[in-house]
C-alpha positions as a Markdown table, in Angstrom:
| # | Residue | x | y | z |
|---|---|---|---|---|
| 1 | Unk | 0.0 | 0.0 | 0.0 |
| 2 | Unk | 2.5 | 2.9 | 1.0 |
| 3 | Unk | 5.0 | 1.5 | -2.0 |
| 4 | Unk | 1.9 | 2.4 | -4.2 |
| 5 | Unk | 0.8 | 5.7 | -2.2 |
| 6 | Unk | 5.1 | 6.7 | -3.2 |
| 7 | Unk | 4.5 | 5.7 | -7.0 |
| 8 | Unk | 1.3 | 7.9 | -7.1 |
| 9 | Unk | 3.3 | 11.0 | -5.6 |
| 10 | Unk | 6.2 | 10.1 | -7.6 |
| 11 | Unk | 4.0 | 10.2 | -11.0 |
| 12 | Unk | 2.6 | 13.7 | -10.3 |
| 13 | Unk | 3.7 | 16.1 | -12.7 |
| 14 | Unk | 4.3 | 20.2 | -11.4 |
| 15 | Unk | 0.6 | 20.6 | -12.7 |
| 16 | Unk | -1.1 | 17.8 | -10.8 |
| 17 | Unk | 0.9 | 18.5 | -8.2 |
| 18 | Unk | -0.9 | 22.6 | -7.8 |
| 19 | Unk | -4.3 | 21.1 | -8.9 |
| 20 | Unk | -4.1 | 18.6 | -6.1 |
| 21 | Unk | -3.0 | 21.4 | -3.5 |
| 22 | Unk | -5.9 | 24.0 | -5.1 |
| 23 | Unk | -8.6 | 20.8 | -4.5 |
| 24 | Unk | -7.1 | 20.4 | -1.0 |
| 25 | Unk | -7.3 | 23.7 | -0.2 |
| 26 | Unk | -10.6 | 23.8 | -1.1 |
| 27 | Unk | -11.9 | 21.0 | 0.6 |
| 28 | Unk | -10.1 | 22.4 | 3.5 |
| 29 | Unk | -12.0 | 25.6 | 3.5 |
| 30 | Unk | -15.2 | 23.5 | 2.6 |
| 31 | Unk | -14.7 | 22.0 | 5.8 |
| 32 | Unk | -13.7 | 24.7 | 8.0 |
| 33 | Unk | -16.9 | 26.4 | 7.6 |
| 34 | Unk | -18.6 | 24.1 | 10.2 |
| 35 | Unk | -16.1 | 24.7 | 12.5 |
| 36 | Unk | -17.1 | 28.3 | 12.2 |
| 37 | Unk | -20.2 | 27.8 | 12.3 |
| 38 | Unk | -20.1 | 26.1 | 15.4 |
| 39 | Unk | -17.8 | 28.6 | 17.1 |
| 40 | Unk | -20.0 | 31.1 | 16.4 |
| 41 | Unk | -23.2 | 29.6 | 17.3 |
| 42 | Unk | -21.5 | 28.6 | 20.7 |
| 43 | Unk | -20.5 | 31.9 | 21.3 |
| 44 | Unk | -24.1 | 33.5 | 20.5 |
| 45 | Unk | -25.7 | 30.9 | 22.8 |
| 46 | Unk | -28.1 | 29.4 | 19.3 |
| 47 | Unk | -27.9 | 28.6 | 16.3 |
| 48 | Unk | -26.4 | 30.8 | 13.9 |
| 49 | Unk | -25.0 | 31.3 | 10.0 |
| 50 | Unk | -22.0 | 33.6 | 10.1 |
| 51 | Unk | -21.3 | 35.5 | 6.9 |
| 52 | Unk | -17.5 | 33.7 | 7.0 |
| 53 | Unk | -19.6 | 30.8 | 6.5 |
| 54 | Unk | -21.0 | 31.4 | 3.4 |
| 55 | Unk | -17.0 | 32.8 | 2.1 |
| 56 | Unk | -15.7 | 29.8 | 2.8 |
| 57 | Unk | -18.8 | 27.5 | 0.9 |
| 58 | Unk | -18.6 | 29.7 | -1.9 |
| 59 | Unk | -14.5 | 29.8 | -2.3 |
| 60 | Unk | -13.6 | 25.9 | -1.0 |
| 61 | Unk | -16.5 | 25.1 | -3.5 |
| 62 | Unk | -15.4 | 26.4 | -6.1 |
| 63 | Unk | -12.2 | 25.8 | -6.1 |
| 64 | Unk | -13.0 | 22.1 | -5.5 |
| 65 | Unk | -14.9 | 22.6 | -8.6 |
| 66 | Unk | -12.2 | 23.7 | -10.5 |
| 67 | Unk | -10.3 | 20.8 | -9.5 |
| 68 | Unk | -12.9 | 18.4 | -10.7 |
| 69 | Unk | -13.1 | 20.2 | -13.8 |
| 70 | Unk | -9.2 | 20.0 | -14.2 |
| 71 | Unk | -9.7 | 16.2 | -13.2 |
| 72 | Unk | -12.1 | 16.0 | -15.8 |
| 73 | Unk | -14.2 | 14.3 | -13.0 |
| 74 | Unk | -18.1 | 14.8 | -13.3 |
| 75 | Unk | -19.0 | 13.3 | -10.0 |
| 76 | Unk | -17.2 | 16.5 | -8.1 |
| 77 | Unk | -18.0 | 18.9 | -10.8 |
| 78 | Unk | -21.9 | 18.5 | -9.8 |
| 79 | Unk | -21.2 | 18.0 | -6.3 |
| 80 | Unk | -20.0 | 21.3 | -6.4 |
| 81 | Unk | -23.7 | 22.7 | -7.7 |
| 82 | Unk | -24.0 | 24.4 | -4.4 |
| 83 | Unk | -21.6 | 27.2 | -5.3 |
| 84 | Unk | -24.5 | 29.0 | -6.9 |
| 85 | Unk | -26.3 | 29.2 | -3.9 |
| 86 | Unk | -23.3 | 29.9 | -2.1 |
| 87 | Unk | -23.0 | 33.0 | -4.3 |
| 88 | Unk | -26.7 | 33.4 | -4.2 |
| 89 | Unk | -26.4 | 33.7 | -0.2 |
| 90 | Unk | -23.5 | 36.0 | -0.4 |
| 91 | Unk | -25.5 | 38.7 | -2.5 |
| 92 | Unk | -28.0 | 38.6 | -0.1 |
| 93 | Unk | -25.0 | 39.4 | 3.0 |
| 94 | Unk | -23.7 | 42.1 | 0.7 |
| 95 | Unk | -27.2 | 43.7 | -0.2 |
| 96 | Unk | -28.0 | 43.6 | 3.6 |
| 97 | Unk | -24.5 | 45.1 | 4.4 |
| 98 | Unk | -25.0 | 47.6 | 2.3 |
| 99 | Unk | -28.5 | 48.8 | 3.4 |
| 100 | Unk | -26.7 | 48.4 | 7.0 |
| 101 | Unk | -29.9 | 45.6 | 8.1 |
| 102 | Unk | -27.3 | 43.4 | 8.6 |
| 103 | Unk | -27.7 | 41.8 | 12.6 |
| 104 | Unk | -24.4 | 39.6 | 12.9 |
């Protein structure tokens, strides 16, 4: 197993290599939304959506779907679909924001 895991790494060329790291940065700040999430609900006392939440959907999202697309992979290309309600979500922070009704 870890003889194949070193001939995988071994094979990736300088372009897989940044694809990889731009999917697992992605994923990475795909998944450290909940942990936002969760701080910030903890620390209101109830459950809450903070707009870093919604940053982090939108950008881990899409760059995960920009690695799937480099990966010519359609199962994470549309499980990535979310990133238009991600951006959806983020026009309606901004357009609060801006007409200053915005409560957290």
């Amino acid at each position: 197993m870890f003889a194949k895991i070193v001939a995988w790494w071994g094979g990736l060329s300088a372009a897989d290599l940044t694809w990889l790291c731009i999917g697992l940065a992605g994923q990475a700040m795909f998944s450290a939304r909940w942990i936002v999430q969760w701080l910030a609900s903890e620390r209101r006392g109830r459950s809450t959506v903070p707009q870093l939440f919604w940053y982090l959907s939108f950008f881990g999202g899409l760059f995960v779907f920009c690695y799937g697309v480099y990966r010519m992979d359609p199962v994470i290309v549309l499980g990535q679909f979310g990133v238009l309600i991600y951006a959806r979500n983020l026009f309606f922070v901004r357009r609060e924001l801006r007409e200053g009704v915005m409560s957290a």
